[in-house]
C-alpha positions in Angstrom: -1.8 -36.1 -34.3 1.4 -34.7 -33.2 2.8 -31.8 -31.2 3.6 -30.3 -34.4 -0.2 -29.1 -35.1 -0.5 -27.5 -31.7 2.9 -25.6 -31.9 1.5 -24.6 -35.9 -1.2 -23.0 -34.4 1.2 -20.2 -33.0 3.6 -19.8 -36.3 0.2 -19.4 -38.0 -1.1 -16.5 -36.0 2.5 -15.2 -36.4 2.4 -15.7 -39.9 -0.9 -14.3 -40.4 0.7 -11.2 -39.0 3.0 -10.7 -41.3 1.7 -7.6 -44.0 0.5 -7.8 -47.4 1.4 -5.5 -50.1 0.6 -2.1 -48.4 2.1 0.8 -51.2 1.1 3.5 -49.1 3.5 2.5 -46.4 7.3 2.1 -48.6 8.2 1.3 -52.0 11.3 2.4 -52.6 13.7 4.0 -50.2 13.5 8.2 -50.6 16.7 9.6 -52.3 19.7 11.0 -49.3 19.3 14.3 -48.0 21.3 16.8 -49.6 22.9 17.2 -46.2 26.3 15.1 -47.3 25.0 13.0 -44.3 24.0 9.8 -46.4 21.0 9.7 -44.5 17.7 9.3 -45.7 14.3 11.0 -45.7 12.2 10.6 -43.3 9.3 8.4 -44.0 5.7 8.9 -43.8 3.9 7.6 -40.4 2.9 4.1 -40.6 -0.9 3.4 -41.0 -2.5 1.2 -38.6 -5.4 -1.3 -39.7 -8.7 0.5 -39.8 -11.8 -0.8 -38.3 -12.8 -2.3 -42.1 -9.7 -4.0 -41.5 -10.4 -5.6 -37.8 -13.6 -6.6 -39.0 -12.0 -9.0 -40.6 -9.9 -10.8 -37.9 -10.6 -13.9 -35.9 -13.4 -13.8 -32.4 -12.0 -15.6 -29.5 -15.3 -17.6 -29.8 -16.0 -20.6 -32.1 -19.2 -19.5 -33.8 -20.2 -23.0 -35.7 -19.2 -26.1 -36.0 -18.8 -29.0 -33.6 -16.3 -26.9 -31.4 -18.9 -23.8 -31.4 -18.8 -22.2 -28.0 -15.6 -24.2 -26.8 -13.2 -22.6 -25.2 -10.1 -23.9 -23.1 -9.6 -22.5 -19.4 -5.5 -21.7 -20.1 -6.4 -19.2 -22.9 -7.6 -17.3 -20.1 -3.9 -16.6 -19.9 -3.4 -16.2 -23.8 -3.1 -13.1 -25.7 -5.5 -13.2 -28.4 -4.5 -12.1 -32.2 -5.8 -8.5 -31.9 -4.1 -7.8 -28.5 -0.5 -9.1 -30.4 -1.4 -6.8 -33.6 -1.8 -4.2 -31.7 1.7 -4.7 -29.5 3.6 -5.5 -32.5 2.5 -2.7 -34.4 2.9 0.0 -31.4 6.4 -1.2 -31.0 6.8 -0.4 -34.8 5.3 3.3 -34.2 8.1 3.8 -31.2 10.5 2.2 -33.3 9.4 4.6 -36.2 9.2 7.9 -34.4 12.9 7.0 -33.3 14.1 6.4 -36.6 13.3 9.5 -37.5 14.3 11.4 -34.9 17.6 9.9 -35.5 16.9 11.6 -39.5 16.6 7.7 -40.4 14.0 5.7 -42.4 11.9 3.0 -41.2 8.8 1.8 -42.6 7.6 -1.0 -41.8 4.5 -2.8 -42.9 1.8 -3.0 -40.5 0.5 -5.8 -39.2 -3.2 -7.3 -39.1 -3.6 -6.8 -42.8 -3.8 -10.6 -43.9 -6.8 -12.2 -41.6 -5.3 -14.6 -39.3 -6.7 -18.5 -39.4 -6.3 -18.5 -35.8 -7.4 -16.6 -32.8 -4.8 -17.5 -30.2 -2.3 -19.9 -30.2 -4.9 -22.6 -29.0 -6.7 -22.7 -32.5 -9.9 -24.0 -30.6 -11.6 -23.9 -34.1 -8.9 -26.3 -35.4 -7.4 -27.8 -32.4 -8.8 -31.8 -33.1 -8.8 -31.0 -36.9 -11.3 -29.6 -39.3 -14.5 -29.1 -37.3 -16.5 -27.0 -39.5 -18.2 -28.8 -41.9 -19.6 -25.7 -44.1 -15.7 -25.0 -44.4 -15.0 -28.3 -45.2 -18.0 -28.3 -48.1 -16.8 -24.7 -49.5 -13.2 -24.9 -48.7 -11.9 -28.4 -48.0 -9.4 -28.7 -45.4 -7.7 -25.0 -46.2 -8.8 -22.4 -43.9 -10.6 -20.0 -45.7 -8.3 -16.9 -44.6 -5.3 -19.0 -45.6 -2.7 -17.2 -48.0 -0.9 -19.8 -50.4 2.5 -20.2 -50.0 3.4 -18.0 -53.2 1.4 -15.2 -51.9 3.4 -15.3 -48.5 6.8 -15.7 -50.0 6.3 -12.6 -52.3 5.2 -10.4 -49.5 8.2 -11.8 -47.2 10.2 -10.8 -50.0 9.1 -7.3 -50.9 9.7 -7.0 -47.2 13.0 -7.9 -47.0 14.1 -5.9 -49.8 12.4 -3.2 -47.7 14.9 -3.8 -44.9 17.8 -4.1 -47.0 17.6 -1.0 -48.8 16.5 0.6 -45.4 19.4 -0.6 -43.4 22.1 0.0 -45.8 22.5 3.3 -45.2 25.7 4.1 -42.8 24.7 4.4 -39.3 21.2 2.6 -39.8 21.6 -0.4 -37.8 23.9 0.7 -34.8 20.3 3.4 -34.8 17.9 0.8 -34.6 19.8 -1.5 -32.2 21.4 0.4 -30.0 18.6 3.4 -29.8 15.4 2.1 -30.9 14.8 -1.1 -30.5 15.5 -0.6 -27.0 13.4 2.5 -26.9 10.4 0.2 -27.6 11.4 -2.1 -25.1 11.2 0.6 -22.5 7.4 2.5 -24.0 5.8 -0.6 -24.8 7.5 -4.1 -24.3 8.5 -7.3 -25.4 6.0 -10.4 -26.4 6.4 -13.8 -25.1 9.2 -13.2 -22.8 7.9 -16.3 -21.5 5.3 -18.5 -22.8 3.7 -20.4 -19.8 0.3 -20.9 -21.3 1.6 -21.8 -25.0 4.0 -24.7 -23.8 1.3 -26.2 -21.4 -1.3 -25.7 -24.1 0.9 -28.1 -26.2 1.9 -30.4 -22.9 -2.0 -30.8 -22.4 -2.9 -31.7 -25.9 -0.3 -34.4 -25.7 -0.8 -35.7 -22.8 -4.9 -36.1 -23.3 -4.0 -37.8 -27.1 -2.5 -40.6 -25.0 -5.7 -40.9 -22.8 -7.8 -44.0 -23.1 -11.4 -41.8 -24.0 -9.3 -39.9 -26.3 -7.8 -42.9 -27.7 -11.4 -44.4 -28.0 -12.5 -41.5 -29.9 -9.9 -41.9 -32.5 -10.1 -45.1 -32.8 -14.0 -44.7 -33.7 -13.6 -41.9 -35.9 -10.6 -44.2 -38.1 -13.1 -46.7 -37.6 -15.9 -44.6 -39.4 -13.9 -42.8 -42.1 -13.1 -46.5 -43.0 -16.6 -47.4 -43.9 -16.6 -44.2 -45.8 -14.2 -45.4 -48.1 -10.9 -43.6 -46.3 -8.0 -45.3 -44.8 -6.8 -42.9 -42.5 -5.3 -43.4 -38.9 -5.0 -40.4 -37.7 -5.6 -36.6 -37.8 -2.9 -35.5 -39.5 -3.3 -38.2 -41.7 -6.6 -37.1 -43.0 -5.8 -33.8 -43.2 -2.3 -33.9 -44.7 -3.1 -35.2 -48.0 -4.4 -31.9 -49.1 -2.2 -29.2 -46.7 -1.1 -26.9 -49.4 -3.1 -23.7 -49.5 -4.9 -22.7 -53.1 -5.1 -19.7 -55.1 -6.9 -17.6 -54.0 -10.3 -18.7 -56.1 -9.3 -21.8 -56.6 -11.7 -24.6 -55.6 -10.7 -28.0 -53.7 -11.1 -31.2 -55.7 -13.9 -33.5 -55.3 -11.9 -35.8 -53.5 -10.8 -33.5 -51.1 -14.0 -32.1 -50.4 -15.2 -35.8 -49.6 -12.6 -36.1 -47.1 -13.1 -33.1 -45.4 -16.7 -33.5 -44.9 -16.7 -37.2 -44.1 -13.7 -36.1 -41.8 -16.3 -33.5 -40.2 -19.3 -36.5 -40.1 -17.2 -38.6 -38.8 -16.0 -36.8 -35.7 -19.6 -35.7 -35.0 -20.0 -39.7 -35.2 -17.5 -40.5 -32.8 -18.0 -37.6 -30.5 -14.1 -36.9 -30.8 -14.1 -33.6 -30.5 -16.4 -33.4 -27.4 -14.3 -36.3 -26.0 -11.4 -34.8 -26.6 -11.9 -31.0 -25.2 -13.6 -32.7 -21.6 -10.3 -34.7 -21.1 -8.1 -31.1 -22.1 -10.9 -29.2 -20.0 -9.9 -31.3 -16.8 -6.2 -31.8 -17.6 -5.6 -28.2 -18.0 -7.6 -27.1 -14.8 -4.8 -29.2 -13.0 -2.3 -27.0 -15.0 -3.6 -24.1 -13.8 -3.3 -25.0 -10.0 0.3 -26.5 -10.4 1.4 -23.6 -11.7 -0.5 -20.7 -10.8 2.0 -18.0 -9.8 3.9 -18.2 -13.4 0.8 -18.0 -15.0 -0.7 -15.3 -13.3 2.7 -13.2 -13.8 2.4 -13.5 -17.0 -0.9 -12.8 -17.4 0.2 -9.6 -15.4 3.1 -8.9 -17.8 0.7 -9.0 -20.6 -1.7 -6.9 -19.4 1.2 -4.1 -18.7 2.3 -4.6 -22.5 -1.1 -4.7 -23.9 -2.0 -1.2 -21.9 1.1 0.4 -22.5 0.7 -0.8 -26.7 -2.8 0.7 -26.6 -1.5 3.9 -24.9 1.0 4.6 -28.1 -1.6 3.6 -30.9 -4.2 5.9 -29.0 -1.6 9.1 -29.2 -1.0 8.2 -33.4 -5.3 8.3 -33.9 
């Protein structure tokens, strides 16, 4: 398994960010005010997820499975997917509110209404693969919350035909870039100015892969799925032969199921997972102490933007 899987971890909790259809929120742009300005209408305020909504979103803790109750020490220094909702969508209300000040529209879609497949960028639940083997029976290798492909491109493009119609009216962008994007800069902040914690999250997976437990592990997992009937080398192996994300509905194949769950069995087998998260455990404690004063700023930044986030969603309730 490559870096590629770690760094997914954090396009998927940005992805799983990105709204659904929400019709209460746009459709199509109001008609120009009858001011000769070619402005347009101010739109309604954007709604914010509701609690029915943050029911649905990820824990920070694994609840079952064979990485149930794991947790890495540098997600200590991680925002979770809640906490980056809740920035993004406070620096939508700023960016809202000054829009229409300005007599311009902006409404955006909210984020946090797909459920994310991933808590934090770590993805402890998915971090050595498929470790659920309930999921793996009921869902194969496809994350239960996942959205298929068509389902994401449709809502990417109602989107953007959002933003187009928004921002060509005359005036709209110099508006939003020169007034209001910085404006949320100021009230609430920017995310992943840095990202300590992410790229040592991804330095520590490598570098443990390469380690000879970890190595071990593997090798007696392969080994296992083998005499199961699979020929598969590696993680990504396994799990790339069925990647693609279903209709919603849609069950997995017999053959996938069989890989998934003798995927799951056989890591339970080799105690790869286990292995695996001791040698990341250690290697990322000596992360931490190498490089304690970046993490701990931001940590400190974070904490700023997450307070200042929570401070503009509490004034729209």
């Amino acid at each position: 398994m490559s870096k590629t899987r770690v760094q997914a971890a954090a396009l998927a909790l940005a992805a799983a960010m990105a709204a659904t259809v929400f019709t209460s929120a746009c459709g199509a742009p109001h008609a120009a005010s009858g001011s000769g300005t070619g402005r347009q209408l101010v739109a309604q305020a954007m709604p914010l997820p509701d609690a029915r909504i943050r029911a649905t979103w990820p824990q920070s803790r694994v609840e079952q499975g064979l990485a149930k109750g794991m947790r890495l020490p540098l997600q200590d220094y991680m925002l979770g997917y809640a906490e980056v909702v809740d920035v993004e969508n406070a620096r939508d209300v700023v960016k809202q509110e000054c829009m229409q000040r300005l007599s311009f529209r902006f409404a955006p879609e909210p984020s946090g209404l797909q459920p994310s497949v991933a808590y934090d960028a770590m993805n402890m639940k998915r971090r050595y693969g498929i470790t659920d083997r309930a999921e793996a029976a009921a869902h194969g290798f496809t994350p239960p919350q996942a959205v298929t492909a068509d389902d994401a491109t449709a809502a990417e493009d109602l989107e953007l035909a959002r933003e187009d119609a928004e921002s060509a009216v005359s005036g709209w962008d110099e508006a939003m870039d020169q007034t209001c994007i910085p404006e949320a800069n100021a009230k609430v902040g920017v995310l992943y100015e840095t990202d300590v914690a992410g790229d040592l999250a991804s330095q520590s997976y490598d570098a443990t892969a390469k380690q000879t437990p970890v190595r071990n592990a593997v090798a007696g997992w392969s080994s296992c799925m083998v005499r199961d009937g699979h020929r598969v080398t590696s993680l990504d192996d396994a799990e790339g032969r069925f990647a693609a994300p279903k209709k919603p509905g849609m069950k997995p194949g017999r053959a996938e199921v069989s890989l998934a769950t003798d995927d799951v069995d056989c890591k339970q087998t080799s105690n790869l997972v286990g292995t695996w998260y001791q040698a990341e455990t250690a290697y990322q404690h000596r992360q931490i102490t190498s490089h304690k004063r970046e993490l701990e700023a931001e940590k400190a930044h974070n904490t700023k933007l997450l307070e200042r986030a929570r401070t503009v969603l509490a004034a729209r309730k």
